[in-house]
C-alpha positions as CSV (number, residue, x, y, z in Angstrom):
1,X,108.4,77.3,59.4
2,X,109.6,80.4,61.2
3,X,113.1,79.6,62.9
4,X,113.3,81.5,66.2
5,X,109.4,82.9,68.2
6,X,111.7,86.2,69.5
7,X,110.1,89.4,69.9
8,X,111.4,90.4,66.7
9,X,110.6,87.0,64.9
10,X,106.9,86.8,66.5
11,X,106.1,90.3,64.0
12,X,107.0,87.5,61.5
13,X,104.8,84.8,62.8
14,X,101.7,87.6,63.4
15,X,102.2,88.7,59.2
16,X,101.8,84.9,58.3
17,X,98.9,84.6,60.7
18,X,97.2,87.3,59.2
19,X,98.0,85.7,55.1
20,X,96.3,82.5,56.3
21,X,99.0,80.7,56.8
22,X,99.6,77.4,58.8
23,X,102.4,78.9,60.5
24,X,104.8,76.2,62.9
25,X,107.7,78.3,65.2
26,X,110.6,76.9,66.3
27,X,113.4,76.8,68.8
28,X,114.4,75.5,72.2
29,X,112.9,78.5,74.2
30,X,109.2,77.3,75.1
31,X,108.3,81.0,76.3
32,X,109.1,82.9,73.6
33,X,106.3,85.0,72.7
34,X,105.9,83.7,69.0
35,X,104.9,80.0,69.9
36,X,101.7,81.4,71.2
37,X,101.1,83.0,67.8
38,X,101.9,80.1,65.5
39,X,99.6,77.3,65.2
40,X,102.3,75.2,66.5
41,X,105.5,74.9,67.9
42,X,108.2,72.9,67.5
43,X,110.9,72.3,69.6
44,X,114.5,72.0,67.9
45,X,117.8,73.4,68.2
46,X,117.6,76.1,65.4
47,X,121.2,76.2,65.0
48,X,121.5,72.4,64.1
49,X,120.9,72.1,60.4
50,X,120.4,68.2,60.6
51,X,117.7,68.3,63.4
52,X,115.4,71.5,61.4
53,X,115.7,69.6,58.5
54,X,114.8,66.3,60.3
55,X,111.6,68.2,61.6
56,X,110.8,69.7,58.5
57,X,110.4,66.4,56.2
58,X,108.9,65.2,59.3
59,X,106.1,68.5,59.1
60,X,106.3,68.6,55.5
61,X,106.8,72.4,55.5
62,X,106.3,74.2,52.5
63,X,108.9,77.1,53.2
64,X,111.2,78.2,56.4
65,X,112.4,82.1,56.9
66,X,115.7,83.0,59.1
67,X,113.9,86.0,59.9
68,X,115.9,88.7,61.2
69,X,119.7,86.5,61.7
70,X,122.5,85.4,59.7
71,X,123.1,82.6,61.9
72,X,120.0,81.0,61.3
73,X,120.3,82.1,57.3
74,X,122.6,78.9,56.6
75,X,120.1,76.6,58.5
76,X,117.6,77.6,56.7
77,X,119.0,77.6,53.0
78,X,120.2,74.3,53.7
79,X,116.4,73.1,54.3
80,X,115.5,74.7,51.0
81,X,118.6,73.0,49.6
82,X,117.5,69.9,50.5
83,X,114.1,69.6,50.4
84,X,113.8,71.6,47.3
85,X,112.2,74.6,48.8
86,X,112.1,78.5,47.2
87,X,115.5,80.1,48.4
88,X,119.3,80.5,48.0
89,X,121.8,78.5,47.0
90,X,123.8,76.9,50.4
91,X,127.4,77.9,49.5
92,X,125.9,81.9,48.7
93,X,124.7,82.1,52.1
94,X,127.4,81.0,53.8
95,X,129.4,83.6,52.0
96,X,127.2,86.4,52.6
97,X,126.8,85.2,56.5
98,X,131.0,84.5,57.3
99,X,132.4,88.0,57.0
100,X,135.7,86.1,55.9
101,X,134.4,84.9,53.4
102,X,132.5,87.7,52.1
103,X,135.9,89.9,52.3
104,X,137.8,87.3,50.5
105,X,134.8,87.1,47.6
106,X,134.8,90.2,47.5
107,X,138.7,90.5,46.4
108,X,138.8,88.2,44.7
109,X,136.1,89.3,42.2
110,X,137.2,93.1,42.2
111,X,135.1,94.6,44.8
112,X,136.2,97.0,47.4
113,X,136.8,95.2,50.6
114,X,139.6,96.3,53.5
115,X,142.4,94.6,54.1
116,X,142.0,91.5,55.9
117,X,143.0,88.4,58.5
118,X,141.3,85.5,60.1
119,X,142.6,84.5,62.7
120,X,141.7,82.2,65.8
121,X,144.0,83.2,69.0
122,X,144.9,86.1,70.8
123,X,149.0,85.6,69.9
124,X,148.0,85.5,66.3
125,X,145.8,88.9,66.4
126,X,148.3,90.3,68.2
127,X,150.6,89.9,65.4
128,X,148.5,90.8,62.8
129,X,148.8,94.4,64.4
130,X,152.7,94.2,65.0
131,X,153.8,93.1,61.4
132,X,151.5,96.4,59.6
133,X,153.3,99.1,58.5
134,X,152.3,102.7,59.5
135,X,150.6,104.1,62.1
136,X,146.4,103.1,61.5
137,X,143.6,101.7,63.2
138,X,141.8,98.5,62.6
139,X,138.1,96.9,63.2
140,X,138.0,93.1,65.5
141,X,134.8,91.8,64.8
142,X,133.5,88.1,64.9
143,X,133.6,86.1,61.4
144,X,129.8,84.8,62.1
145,X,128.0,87.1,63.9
146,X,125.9,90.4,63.6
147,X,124.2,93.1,65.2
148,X,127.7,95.2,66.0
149,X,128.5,92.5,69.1
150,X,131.8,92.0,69.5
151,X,133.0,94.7,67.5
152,X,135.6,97.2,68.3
153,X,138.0,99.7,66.8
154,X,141.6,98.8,67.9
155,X,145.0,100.7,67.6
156,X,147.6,98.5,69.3
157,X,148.3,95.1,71.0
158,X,146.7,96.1,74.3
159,X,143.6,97.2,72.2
160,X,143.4,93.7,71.0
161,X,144.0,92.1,74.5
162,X,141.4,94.1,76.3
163,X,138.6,93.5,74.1
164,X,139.8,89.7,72.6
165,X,137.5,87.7,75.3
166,X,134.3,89.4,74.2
167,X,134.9,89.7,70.1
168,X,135.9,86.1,70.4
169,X,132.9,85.1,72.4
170,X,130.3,86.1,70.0
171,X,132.0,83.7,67.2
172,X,130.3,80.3,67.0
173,X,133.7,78.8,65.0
174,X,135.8,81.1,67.6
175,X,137.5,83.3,65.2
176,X,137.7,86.8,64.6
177,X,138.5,88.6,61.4
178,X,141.0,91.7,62.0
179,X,140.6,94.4,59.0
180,X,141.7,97.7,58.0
181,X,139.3,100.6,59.7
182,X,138.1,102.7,56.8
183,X,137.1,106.1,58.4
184,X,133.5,106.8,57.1
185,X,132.8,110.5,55.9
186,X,128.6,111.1,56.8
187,X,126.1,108.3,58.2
188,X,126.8,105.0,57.6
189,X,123.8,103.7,55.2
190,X,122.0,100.5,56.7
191,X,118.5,99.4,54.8
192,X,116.7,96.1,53.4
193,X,116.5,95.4,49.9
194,X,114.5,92.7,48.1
195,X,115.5,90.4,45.0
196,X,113.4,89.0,42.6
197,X,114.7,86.9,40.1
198,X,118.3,88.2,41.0
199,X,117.3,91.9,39.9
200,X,117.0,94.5,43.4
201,X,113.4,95.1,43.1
202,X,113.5,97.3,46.1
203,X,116.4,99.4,47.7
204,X,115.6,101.3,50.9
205,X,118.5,102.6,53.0
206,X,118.2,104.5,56.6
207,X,120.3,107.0,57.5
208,X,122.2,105.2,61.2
209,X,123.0,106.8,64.1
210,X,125.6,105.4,67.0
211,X,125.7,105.3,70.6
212,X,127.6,108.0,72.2
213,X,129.7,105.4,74.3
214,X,129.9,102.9,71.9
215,X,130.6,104.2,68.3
216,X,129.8,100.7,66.1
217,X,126.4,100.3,68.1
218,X,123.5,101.2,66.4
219,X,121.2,104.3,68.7
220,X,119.0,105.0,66.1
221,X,117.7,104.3,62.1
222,X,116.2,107.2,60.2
223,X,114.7,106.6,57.1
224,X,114.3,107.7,54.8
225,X,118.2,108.1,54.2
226,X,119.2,111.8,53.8
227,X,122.4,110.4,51.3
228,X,122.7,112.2,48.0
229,X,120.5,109.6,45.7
230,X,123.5,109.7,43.0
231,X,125.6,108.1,45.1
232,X,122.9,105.4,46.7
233,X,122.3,104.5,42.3
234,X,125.7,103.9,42.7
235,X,125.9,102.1,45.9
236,X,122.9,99.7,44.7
237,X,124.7,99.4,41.1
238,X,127.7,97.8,42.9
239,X,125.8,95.8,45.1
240,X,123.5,94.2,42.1
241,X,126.4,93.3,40.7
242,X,127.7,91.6,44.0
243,X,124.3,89.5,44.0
244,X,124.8,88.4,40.1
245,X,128.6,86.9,40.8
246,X,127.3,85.5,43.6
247,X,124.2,83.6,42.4
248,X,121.6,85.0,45.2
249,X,118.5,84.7,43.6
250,X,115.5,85.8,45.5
251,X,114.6,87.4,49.2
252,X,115.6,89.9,51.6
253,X,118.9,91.1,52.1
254,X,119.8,93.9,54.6
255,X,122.5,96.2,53.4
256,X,125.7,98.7,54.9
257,X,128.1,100.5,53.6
258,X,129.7,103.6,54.1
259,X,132.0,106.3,52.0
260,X,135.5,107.3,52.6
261,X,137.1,110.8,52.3
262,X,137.6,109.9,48.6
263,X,133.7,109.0,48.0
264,X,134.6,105.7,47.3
265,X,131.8,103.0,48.7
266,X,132.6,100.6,50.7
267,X,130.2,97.8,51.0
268,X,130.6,96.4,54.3
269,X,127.9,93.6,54.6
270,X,124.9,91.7,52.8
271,X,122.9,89.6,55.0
272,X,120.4,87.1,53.2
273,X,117.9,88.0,55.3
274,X,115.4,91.2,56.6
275,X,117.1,93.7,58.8
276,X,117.3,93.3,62.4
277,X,116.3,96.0,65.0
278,X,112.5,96.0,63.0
279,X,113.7,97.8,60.0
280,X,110.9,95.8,57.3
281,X,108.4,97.4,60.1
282,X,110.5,101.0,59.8
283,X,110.4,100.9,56.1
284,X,106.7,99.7,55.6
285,X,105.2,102.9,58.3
286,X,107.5,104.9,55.6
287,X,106.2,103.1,52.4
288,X,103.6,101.0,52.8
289,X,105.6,98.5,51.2
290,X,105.7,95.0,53.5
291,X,108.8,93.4,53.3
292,X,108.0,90.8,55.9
293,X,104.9,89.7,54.0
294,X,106.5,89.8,50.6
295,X,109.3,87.5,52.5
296,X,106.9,85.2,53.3
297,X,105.1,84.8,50.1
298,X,108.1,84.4,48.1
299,X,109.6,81.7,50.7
300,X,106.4,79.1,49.8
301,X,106.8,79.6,46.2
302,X,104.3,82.6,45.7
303,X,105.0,85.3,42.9
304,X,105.7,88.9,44.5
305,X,106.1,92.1,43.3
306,X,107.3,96.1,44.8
307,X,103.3,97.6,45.3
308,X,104.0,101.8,44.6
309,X,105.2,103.3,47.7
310,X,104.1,105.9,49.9
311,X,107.0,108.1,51.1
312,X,106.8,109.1,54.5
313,X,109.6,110.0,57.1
314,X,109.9,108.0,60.3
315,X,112.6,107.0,62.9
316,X,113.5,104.7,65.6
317,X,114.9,104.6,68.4
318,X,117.2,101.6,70.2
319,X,117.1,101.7,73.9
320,X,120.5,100.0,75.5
321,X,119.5,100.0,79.3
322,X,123.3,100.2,81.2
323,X,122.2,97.8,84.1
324,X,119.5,95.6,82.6
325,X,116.3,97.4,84.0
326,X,114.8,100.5,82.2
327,X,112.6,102.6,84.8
328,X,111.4,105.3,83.1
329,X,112.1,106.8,79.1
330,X,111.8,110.4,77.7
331,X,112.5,111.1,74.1
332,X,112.7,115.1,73.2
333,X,112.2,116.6,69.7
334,X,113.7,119.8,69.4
335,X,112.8,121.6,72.9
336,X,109.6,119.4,73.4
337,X,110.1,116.5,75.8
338,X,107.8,113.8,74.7
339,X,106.1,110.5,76.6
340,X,105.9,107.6,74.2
């Protein structure tokens, strides 16, 4: 069972196809493109973890992938909970997918994390602002969502109040987690890794670029990264370690981080799941290594290992039309415009 027949999730659905799978999408959107992929579809609130798992006894699945979202990540480690399918334990992926959670894990077993608050209202982020000392920024983001939505940089009270509505509505539980901003020196890292028997098998990172208006939204991946590799065996040292205190045991996880002016690594998220925006597709044209097939396989109980990899470079490209329509798109390179 695939949750979600998205465009992104429907690459997913064609990869099963093709290992001869009996593949079943679901969700409550009829038209999404992956129904007409799978060999059937079923039609469920993916968000509810009661009514998937009610249809999966009922379709005696052998495995279910949250491919590509951390909200569907605790739905679908609850199945495999429950009906004693290959995956993670429950309480690990709801860690990993509550950044709350994950910041307060990470402190409390000696991992760098920023400074830190949940809170719920607009009075009390206000005042989470008013009571620090010193003159620094902070980052408002949603406890339970990804993809940069709802995140902003703020400096002050009127910061918070003119961006509170939106960070706010992107949280499911309706809170928002206000911590310190930690000022990144070089790209930002973002990449999938995948665990087998709790040991990173594979670590690819991409180098991430932002969108001129809108600094914490992703323009473009390049990969593969450009980071000095001493400090990414350092960065995947810390974050093996991370996986071992918290008991993740096997799958895709998609990685960031950045480093500070003192080139100390901060380790900002590690979703159970494959990167967003197409990244397993990114790093597979750059390796030849198929992250979204070996996800697959290892969700129905198959044994998987890292084939050698190719190394190519490639990048992508994020298009964020202003007023919802797209006309017309021209990518240069150098002083050559070119038509994709």
């Amino acid at each position: 069972m695939i949750l979600g027949g998205n465009y992104v999730q429907a690459e997913a659905t064609k990869t099963a196809k093709r290992l001869g799978y009996y593949v079943i999408s679901a969700d409550l959107h009829e038209d999404n493109p992956g129904h007409g992929i799978a060999d059937e579809y079923c039609k469920v609130d993916i968000t509810d973890k009661e009514a998937v798992l009610h249809e999966a006894q009922r379709l005696e699945i052998d495995g279910v992938i949250p491919y590509c979202s951390d909200i569907l990540a605790p739905v679908a480690a609850y199945v495999q909970e429950q009906m004693g399918l290959p995956g993670n334990p429950c309480d690990v992926v709801n860690i990993m997918t509550h950044k709350d959670q994950f910041r307060d894990f990470m402190r409390k077993n000696g991992f760098l994390a920023p400074r830190s608050t949940k809170v719920m209202t607009l009075d009390e982020a206000v005042s989470v602002i008013e009571r620090a000392e010193g003159n620094h920024a902070f980052m408002m983001k949603p406890t339970d969502n990804a993809g940069s939505r709802g995140v902003f940089k703020v400096c002050n009270a009127d910061d918070i109040k003119k961006h509170w509505e939106e960070t706010i509505g992107y949280s499911r539980s309706r809170s928002v987690l206000i911590e310190d901003f930690i000022e990144s020196v070089g790209r930002q890292q973002d990449g999938d890794i995948f665990v087998i028997d709790g040991e990173i098998a594979y670590w690819g990172m991409c180098d991430q670029y932002k969108q001129p208006d809108h600094p914490f939204m992703i323009a473009s991946e390049v990969f593969p990264s450009t980071q000095d590799l001493a400090i990414q065996h350092e960065a995947k040292d810390i974050v093996q370690n991370i996986l071992k205190k918290l008991g993740f045991r096997q799958g895709p996880c998609n990685v960031e981080y950045i480093i500070d002016n003192q080139k100390r690594i901060w380790i900002l998220e590690i979703g159970p799941r494959n990167g967003g925006m197409l990244i397993p597709f990114l790093i597979e044209k750059s390796t030849g290594i198929d992250l979204t097939e070996l996800t697959l396989r290892q969700a129905v109980g198959e044994r998987v290992s890292i084939p050698t990899a190719q190394h190519l470079c490639y990048a992508m490209s994020i298009v964020h039309p202003t007023d919802g329509k797209t006309v017309d798109l021209e990518l240069k390179t150098g002083d050559k415009p070119l038509k994709p």
